[in-house]
C-alpha positions in Angstrom: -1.1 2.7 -11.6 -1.9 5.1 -8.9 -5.4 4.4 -7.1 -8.2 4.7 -4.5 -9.5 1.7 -2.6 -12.8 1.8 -3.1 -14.4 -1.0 -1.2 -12.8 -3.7 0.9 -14.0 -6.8 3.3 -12.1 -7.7 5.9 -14.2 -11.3 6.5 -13.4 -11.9 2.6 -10.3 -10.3 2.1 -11.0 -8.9 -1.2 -11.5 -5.6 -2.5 -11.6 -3.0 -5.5 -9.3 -0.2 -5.9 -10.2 2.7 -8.6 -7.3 3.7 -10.7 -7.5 7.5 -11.7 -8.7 7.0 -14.4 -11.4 5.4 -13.3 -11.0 1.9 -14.4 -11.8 -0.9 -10.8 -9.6 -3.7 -10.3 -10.4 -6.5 -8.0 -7.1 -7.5 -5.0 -7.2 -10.0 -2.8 -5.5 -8.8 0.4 -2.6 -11.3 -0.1 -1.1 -8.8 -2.6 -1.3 -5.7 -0.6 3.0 -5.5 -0.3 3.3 -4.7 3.6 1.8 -7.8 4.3 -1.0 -6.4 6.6 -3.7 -8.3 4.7 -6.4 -4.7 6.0 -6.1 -1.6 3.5 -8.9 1.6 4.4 -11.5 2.2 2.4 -10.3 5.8 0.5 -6.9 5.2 0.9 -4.4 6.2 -1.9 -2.4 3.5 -3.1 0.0 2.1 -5.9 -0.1 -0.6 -7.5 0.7 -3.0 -10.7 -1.7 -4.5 -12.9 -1.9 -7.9 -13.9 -3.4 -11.5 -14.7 -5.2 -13.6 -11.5 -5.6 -16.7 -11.9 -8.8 -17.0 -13.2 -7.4 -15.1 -16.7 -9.1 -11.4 -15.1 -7.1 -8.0 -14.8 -6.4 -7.8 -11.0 -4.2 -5.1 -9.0 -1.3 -6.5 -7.5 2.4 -4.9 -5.6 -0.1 -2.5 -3.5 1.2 0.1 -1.9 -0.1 2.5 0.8 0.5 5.8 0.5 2.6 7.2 3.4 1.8 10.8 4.2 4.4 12.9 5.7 
């Protein structure tokens, strides 16, 4: 799915990106894939939907945009 971040906490780690179609899933900064654990707030991304551990849809695989 391709997405916005919408809200993120550095102290927590946690997060919410908005797919296009306007649908929020939770991340936890572990699964953002360059391993930088800090994503901006507005920043496009890509990323692969899935099950956490507590049984919820979460976004997982996320990927920054890189801009040219």
């Amino acid at each position: 799915m391709k997405g916005r971040i919408e809200a993120f906490s550095d102290h927590r780690g946690d997060g919410l990106v908005r797919s296009v179609d306007g649908e929020g899933l939770y991340f936890h900064c572990v699964s953002i894939a360059d391993g930088s654990r800090s994503v901006a707030i507005g920043e496009t991304v890509t990323a692969r939907r899935g099950v956490g551990h507590l049984g919820h849809d979460e976004a997982f695989e996320i990927v920054k945009e890189t801009r040219a």
